[in-house]
C-alpha positions as CSV (number, residue, x, y, z in Angstrom):
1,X,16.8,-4.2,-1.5
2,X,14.0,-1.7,-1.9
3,X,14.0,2.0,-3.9
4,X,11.7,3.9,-3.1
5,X,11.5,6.0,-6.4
6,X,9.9,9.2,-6.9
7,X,10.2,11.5,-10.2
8,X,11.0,15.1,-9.0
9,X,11.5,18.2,-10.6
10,X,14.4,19.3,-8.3
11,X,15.6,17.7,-4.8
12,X,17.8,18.2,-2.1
13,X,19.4,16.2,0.9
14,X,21.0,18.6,3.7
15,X,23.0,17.3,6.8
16,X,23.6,19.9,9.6
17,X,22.0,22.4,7.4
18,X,24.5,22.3,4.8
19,X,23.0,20.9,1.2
20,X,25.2,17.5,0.4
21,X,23.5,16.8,-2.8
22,X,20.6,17.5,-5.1
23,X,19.4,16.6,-8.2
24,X,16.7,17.6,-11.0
25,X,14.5,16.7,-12.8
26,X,15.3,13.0,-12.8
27,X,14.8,10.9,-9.6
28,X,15.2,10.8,-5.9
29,X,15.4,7.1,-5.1
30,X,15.2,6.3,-1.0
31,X,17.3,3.1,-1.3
32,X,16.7,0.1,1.7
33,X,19.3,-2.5,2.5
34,X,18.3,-5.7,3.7
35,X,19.4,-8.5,5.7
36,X,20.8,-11.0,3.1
37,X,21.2,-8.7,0.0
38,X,23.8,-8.6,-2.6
39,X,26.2,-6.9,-5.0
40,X,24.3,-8.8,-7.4
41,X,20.9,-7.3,-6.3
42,X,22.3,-3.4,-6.3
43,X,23.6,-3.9,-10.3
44,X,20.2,-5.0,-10.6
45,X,18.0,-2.5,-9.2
46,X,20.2,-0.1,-10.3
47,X,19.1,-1.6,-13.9
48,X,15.5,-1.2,-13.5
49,X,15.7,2.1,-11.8
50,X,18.0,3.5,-15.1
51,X,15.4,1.7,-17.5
52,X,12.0,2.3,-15.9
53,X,10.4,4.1,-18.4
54,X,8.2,6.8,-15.9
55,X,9.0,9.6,-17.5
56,X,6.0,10.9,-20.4
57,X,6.3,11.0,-24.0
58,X,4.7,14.1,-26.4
59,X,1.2,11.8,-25.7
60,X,1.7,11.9,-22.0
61,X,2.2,8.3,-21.9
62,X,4.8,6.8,-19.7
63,X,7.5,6.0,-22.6
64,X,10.9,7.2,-21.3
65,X,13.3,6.3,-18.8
66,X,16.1,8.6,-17.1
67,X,18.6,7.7,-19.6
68,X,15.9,9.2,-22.4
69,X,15.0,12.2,-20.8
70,X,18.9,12.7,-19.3
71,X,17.6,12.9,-16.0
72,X,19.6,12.9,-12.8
73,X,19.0,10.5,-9.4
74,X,19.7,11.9,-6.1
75,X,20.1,8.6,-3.7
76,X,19.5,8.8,-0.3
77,X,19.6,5.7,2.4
78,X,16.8,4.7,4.1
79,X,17.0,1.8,6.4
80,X,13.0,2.6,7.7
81,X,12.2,1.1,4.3
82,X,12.3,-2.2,5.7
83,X,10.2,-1.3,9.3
84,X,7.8,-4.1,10.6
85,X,4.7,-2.7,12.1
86,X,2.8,-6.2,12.5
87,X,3.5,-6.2,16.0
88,X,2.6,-3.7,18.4
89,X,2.8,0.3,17.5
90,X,7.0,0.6,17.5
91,X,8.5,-0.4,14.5
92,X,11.3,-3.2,14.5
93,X,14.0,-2.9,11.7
94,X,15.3,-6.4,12.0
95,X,14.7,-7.0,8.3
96,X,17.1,-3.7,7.8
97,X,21.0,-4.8,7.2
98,X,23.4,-3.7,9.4
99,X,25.2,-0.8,8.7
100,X,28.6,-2.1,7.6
101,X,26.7,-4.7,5.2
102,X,24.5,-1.6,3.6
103,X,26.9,0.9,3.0
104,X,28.9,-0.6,0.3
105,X,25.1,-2.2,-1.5
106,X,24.1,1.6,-1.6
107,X,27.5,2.5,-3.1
108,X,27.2,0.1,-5.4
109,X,24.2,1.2,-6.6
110,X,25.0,4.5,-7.0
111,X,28.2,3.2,-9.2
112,X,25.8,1.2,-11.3
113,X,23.7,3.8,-12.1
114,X,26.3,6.2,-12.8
115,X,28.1,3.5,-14.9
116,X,25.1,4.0,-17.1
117,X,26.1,7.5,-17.3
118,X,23.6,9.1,-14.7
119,X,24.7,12.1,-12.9
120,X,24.4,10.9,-9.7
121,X,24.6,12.6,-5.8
122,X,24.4,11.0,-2.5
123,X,23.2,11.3,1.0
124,X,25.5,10.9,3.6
125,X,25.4,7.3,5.4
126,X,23.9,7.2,8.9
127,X,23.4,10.4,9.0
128,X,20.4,12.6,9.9
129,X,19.1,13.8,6.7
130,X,16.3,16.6,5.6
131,X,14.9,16.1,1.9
132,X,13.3,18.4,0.3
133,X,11.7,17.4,-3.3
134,X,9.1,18.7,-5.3
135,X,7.3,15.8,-6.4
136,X,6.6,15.7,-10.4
137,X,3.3,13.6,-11.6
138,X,3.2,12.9,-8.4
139,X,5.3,9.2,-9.9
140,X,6.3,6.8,-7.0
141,X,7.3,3.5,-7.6
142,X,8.4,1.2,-5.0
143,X,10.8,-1.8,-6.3
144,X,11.8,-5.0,-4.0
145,X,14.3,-7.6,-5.0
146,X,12.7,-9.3,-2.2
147,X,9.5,-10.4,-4.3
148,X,12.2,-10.8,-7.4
149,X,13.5,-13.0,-5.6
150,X,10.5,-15.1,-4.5
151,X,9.4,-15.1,-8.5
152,X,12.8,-16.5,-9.4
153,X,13.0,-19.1,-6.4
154,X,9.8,-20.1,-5.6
């Protein structure tokens, strides 16, 4: 899996021009599903993600996480996360997992977090999305259980 995760001051996701979540200040997290991921992976990202300490302290050091600060997390899906532009100029998502294997990993996620008690809102699924965030530091951190993975296994 892969979170894209950027610290906002306020964000929203609108399908069909109507707003289907938002969230703020906290985190808008553009969440990647891929081929091969597990239940076990989601609780775990959704670990870090809750425990990341990106937020500043009174020195302006980054020393609190969401939970400190009581920050929100606006997840939205984002299957382009895993695009392959090695070949040629079109990207492939073959990496991506298929829809009815990603859906539940991203609900999953979301339930971890909010088991941690983070207010959390979702995109909607397959859907065409506009996000709109204003983008606090700017902070982005990428995270990949792919390369966890690799540490762990080889």
């Amino acid at each position: 899996m892969r979170a894209l995760i950027q610290r906002i001051s306020n964000a929203t996701v609108e399908v069909e021009a109507t707003i289907v979540g938002q969230s703020g200040p906290g985190l808008l997290v553009l969440l990647g599903v891929g081929q091969g991921d597990t239940m076990a992976e989601a609780q775990l990202l959704a670990e870090k993600t809750a425990h990341l300490r990106i937020f500043s302290d009174e020195a302006g050091r980054f020393d609190r996480s969401l939970l400190n600060v009581g920050g929100s997390a606006l997840v939205v899906s984002q299957f382009t996360l895993y695009a392959d532009v090695r070949r040629g100029r079109r990207p492939s998502f073959s990496a991506a997992a298929a829809p009815t294997d990603a859906a539940p990993l991203v609900d999953a996620y979301a339930a971890a977090l909010r088991n941690y008690g983070i207010p959390v809102e979702l995109g909607v699924f397959g859907a065409t999305m506009r996000v709109a965030l204003v983008n606090e530091g700017p902070v982005t951190i990428m995270l990949d259980s792919d390369t966890w993975r690799q540490t762990r296994h080889g």
